[in-house]
C-alpha positions as CSV (number, residue, x, y, z in Angstrom):
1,X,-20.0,-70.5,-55.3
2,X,-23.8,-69.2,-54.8
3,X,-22.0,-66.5,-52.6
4,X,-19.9,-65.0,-55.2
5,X,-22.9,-65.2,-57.9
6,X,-24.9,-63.0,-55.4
7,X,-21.6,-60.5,-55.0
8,X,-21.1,-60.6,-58.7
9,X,-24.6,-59.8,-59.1
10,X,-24.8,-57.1,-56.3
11,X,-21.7,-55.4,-57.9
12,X,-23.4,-54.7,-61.4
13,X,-26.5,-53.6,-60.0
14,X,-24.4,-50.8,-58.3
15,X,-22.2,-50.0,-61.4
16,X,-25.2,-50.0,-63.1
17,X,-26.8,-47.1,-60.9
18,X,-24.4,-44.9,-62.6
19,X,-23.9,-41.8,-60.8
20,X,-27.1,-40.0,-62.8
21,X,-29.7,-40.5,-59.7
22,X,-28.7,-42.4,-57.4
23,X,-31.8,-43.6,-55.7
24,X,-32.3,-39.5,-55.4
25,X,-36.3,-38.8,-55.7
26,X,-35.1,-36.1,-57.9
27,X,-36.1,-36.3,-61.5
28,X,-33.3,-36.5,-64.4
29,X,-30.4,-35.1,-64.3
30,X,-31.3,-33.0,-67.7
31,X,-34.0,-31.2,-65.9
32,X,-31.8,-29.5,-63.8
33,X,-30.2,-27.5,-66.4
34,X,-31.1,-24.6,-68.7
35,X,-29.3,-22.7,-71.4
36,X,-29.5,-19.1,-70.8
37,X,-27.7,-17.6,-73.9
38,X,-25.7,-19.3,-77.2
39,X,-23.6,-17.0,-79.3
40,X,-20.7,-17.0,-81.3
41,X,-17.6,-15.0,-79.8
42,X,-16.6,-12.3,-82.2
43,X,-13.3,-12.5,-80.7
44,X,-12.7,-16.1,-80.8
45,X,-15.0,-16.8,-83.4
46,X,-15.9,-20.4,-81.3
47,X,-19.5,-21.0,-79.3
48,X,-20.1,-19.6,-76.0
49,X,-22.9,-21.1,-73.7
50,X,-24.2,-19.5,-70.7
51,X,-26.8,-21.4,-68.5
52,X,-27.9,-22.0,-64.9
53,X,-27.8,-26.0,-63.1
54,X,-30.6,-25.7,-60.3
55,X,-29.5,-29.0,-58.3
56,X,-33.3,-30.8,-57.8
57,X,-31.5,-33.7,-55.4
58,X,-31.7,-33.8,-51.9
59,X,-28.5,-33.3,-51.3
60,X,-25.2,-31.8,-52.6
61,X,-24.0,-33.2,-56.1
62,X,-21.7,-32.9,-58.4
63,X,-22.7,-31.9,-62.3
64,X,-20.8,-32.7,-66.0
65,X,-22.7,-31.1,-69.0
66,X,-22.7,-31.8,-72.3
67,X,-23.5,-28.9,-74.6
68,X,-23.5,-29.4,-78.3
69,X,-23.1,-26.2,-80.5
70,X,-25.0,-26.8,-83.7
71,X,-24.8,-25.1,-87.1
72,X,-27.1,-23.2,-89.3
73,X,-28.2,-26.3,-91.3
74,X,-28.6,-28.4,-87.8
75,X,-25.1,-30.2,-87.6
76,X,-23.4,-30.6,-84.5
77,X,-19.9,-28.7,-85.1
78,X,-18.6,-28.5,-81.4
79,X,-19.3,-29.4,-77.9
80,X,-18.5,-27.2,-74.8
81,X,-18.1,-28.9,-71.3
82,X,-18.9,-27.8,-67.8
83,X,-18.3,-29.1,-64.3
84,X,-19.6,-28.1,-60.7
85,X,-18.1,-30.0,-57.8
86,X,-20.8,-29.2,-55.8
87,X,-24.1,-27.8,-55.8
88,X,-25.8,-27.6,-52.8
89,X,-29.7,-28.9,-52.7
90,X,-31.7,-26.3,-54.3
91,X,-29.0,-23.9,-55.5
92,X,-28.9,-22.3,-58.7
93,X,-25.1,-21.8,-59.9
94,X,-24.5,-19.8,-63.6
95,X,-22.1,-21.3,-65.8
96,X,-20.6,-20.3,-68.9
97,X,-18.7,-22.7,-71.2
98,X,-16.9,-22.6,-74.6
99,X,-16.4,-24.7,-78.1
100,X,-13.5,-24.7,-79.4
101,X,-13.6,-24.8,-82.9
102,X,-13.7,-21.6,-85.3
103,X,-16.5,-21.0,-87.6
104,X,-18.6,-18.2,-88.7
105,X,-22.5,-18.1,-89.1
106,X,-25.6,-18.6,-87.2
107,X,-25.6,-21.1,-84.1
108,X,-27.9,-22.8,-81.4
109,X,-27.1,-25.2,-78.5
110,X,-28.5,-28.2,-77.0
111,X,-27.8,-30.3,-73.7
112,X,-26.4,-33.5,-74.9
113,X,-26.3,-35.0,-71.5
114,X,-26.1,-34.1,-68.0
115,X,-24.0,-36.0,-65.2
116,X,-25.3,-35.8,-61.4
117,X,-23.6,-37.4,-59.2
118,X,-24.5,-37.3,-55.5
119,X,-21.8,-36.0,-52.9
């Protein structure tokens, strides 16, 4: 019985890593990305998001980013995803993503969150 509490127990300490750091001695996730440009498409009339990950872990990793695209008055009216399968240590990879909702006016973006998960 004390055996399976100490499995049980081990098991959601590991689920509870997440895949965000890992043990990595790299700092969060977030830090690795930056948002280069945020515009709305004249042709699709939807947010485009242009940005750079710079993977800060030790080794390669995989990334998932969360961009929200936020209106003139500051309300979230889209998000755009990206993925990377794998980023080698150190290496900066440009990414452009798109919202796909249609609206006119001024926007900005944001990170929402940032996925890194160690290959």
């Amino acid at each position: 019985m004390r055996r399976a509490l100490i499995l049980a127990a081990t098991a959601g300490l590991l689920a509870g890593c997440g895949g965000q750091h890992r043990g990595s001695a790299a700092g969060p996730p977030e830090k690795d990305v930056r948002l280069t440009s945020c515009v709305l498409s004249r042709k699709l009339h939807a947010g485009v998001v242009h940005g750079v990950i710079t993977n800060t872990a030790g080794r390669t990793a995989g990334y998932v980013v969360q961009i929200d695209i936020i209106d003139g008055g500051g309300n979230p009216v889209d998000t755009a995803l990206h993925a990377e399968t794998e980023v080698a240590p150190g290496a900066n990879v440009k990414f452009s993503a798109s919202g796909v909702q249609t609206y006119n006016g001024k926007i900005t973006c944001r990170v929402a969150s940032v996925q890194r998960t160690p290959r």
